[in-house]
C-alpha positions in Angstrom: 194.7 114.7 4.7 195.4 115.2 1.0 194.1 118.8 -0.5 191.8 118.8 -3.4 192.0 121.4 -6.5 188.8 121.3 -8.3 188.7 122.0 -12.1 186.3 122.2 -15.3 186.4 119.1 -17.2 186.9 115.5 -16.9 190.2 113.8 -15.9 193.4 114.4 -18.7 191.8 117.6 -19.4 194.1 120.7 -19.8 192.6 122.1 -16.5 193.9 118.7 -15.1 197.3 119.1 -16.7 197.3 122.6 -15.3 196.7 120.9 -11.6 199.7 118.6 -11.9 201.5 121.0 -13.1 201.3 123.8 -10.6 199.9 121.9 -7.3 200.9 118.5 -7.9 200.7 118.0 -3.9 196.8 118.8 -4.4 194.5 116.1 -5.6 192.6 116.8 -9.1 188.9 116.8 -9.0 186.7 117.2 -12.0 183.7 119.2 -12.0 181.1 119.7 -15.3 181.7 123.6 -15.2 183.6 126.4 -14.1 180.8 127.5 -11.9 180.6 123.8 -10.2 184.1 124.3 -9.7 184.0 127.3 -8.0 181.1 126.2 -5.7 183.3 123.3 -5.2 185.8 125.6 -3.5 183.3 128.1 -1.9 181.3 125.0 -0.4 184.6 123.3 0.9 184.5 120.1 -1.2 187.4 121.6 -2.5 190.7 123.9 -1.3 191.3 125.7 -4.3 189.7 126.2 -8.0 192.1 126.2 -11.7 190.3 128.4 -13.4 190.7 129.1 -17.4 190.9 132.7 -18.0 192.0 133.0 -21.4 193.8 131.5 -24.3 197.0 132.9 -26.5 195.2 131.6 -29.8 191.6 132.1 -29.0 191.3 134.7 -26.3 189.3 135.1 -23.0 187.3 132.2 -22.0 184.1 133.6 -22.4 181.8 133.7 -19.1 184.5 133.7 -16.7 185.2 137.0 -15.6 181.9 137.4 -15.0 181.8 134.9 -12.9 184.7 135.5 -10.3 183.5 138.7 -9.0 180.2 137.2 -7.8 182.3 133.6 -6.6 183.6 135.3 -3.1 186.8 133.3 -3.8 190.2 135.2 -4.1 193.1 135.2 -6.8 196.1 133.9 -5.0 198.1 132.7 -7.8 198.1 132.0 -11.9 199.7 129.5 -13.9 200.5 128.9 -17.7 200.3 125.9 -19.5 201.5 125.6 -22.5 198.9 123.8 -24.9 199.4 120.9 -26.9 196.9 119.5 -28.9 197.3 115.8 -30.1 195.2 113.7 -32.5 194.4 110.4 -30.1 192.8 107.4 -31.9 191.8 104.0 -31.1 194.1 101.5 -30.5 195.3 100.3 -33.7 194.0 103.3 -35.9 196.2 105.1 -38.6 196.0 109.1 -39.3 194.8 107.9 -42.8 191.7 106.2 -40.8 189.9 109.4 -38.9 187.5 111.2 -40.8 186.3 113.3 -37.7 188.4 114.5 -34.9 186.2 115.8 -31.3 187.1 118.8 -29.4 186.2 121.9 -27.6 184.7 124.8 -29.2 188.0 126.7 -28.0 190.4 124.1 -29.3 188.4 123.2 -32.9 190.0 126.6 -34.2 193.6 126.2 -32.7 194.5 123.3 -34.8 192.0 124.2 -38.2 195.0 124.1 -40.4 195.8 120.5 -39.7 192.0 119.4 -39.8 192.1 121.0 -43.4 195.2 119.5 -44.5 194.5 116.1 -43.5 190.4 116.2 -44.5 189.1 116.1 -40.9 186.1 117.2 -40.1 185.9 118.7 -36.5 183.2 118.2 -34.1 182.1 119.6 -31.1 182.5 118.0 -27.8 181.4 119.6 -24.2 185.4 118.5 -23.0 188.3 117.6 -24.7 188.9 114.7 -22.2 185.5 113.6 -22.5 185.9 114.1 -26.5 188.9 111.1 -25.2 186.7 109.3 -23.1 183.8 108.9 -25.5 186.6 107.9 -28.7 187.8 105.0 -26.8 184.4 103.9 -25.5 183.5 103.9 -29.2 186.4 102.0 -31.1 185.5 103.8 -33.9 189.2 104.2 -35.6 187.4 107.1 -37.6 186.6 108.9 -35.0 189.6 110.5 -32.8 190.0 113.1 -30.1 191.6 116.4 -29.8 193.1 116.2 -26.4 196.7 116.2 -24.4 198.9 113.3 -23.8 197.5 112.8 -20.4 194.1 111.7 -21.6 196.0 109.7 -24.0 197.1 108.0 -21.2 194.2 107.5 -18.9 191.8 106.2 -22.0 194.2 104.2 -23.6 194.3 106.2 -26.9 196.7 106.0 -29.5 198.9 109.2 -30.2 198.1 109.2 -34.0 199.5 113.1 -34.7 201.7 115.2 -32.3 201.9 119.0 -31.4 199.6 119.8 -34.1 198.3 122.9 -32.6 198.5 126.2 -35.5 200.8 128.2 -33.6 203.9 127.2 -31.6 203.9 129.1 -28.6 199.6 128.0 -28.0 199.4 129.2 -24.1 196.6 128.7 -21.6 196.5 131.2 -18.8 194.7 129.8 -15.7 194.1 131.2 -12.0 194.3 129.5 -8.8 191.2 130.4 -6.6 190.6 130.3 -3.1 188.2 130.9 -0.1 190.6 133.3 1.9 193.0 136.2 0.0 196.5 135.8 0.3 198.2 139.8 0.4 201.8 138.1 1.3 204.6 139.3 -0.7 205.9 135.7 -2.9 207.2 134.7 -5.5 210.4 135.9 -7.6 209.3 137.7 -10.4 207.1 140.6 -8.3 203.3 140.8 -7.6 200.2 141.0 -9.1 197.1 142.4 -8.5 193.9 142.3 -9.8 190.6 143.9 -9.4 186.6 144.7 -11.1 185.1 148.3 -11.1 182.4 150.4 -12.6 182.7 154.0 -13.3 180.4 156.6 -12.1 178.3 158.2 -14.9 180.1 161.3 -15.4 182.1 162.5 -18.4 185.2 161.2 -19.5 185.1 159.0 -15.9 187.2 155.8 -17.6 189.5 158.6 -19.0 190.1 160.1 -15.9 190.3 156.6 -13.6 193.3 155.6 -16.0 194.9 158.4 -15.7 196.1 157.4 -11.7 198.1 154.4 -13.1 199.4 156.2 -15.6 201.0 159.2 -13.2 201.7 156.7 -10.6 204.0 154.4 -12.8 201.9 151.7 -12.6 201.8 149.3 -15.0 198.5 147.9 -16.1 198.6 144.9 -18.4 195.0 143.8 -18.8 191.6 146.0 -19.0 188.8 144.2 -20.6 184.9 145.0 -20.1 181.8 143.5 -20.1 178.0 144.4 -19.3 176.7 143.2 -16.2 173.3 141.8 -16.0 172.4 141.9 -19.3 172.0 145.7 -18.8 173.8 147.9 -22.3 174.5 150.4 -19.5 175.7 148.4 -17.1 179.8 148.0 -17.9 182.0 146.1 -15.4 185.9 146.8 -16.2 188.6 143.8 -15.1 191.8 145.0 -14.7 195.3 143.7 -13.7 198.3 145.3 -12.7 201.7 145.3 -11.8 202.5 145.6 -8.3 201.2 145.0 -4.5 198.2 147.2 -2.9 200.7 148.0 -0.8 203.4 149.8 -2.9 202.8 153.5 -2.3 202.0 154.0 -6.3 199.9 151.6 -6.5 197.7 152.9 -3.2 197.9 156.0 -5.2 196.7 155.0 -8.2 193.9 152.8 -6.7 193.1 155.5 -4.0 192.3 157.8 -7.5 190.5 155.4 -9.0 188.2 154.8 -6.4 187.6 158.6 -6.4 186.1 158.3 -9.9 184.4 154.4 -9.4 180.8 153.7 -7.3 182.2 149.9 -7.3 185.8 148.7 -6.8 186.4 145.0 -5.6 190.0 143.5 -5.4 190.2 140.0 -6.3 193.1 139.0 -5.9 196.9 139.8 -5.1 199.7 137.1 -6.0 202.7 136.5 -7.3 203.5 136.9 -11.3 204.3 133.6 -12.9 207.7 133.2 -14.8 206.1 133.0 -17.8 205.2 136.4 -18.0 208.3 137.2 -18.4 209.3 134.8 -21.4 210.0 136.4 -24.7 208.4 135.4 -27.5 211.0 133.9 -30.7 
């Protein structure tokens, strides 16, 4: 029985390219929104979830940490894809022709320069692959599609512009999700491991949680926060980190942490992708 990888968007959308890239044993299916998706895979329509997380141009995709700490579903592994964002037209169309291209909110701003250049007006569209969908249903040649060569191939669009993203190295971070952790050692270029807290209310208790990683040698390469609940006092920290719960540092570090935290949730520990450790030219 084939698996199935659930992610947001419709088919040819860069979660989709993200699934055949990194499980391309797994069969893609496309769900409205991240938190369908992740239902999807907590409900056991699907075995695991490709998650967006954040974006090299345009940051973290908003709403999602916030939504992985209460999914019950486990990190086990992350993928990057690198992003490029073509101008697909109707069949027949000419660059010259398209006077409005459709796209994401998160992709409209990665590829402004070329909409200015060229007079395009951007528009908003719920999915770049639906942005696709909707072009091709419309034979409009004004009207094009900000999407990857993949929808290009599954509507039947045209590939009117190329690559036309604003900056060349445009990455998409995503995470692999699943009902059950996976604390195996894998992978060849070390572990990862990430995790949510909240501080206890006490002076200088962030300060003082840091400063166990920092002693302990362990490196952290993400802290982010966000309130929880709508609550100005409630702040949530999502951290990742070098290294396996495992490695005596590491316990160390967390082991301090937790000393200074009244909430501390691992979620997940997997292997660091290669692309983490690509130098940027």
């Amino acid at each position: 029985m084939v698996q199935k990888i659930a992610f947001q968007g419709e088919l040819g959308a860069y979660g989709h390219e993200a699934c055949v890239t990194a499980r391309p044993d797994f069969d893609p299916l496309p769900c409205p929104t991240f938190d369908s998706a992740i239902s999807a895979v907590r409900d056991g329509e699907a075995d695991l979830g490709m998650i967006a997380v954040e974006n090299s141009t345009y940051g973290r995709v908003a709403d999602v940490h916030s939504l992985l700490p209460e999914s019950g579903l486990h990190i086990v592994d992350e993928t990057f894809v690198r992003v490029h964002i073509n101008l697909l037209g109707t069949p027949g169309a000419s660059l010259s022709d398209v006077k409005e291209a459709h796209g994401h909110p998160v992709i409209l701003p990665q590829c402004a320069a070329f909409l200015k250049e060229h007079g395009i007006r951007g528009r908003t569209s719920s999915d770049n692959a639906r942005a696709a969908r909707e072009v091709a249903d419309g034979g409009d040649p004004s009207q094009a599609a900000l999407a990857s060569e993949l929808a290009a191939d599954i509507y039947g669009l045209e590939l009117l512009a190329r690559h036309i993203e604003d900056h060349a190295r445009n990455t998409t971070r995503f995470l692999i999700m699943a009902r059950d952790p996976d604390y195996t050692r894998r992978g060849d270029h070390g572990m990862m491991t990430s995790f949510v807290f909240r501080v206890r209310n006490i002076p200088a208790a962030l300060y003082k949680a840091m400063g166990g990683f920092a002693t302990n040698g362990v490196n952290m390469t993400k802290l982010e926060s966000y309130m929880v609940g709508g609550d100005f006092m409630a702040t949530q920290f999502y951290a990742e980190i070098e290294g396996h719960p495992d490695d005596a540092n590491v316990k160390l570090a967390l082991e301090e942490l937790a000393y200074f935290t009244d909430h501390l949730l691992i979620m997940g520990v997997y292997p660091a992708a290669a692309r983490r450790h690509e130098k940027a030219h």
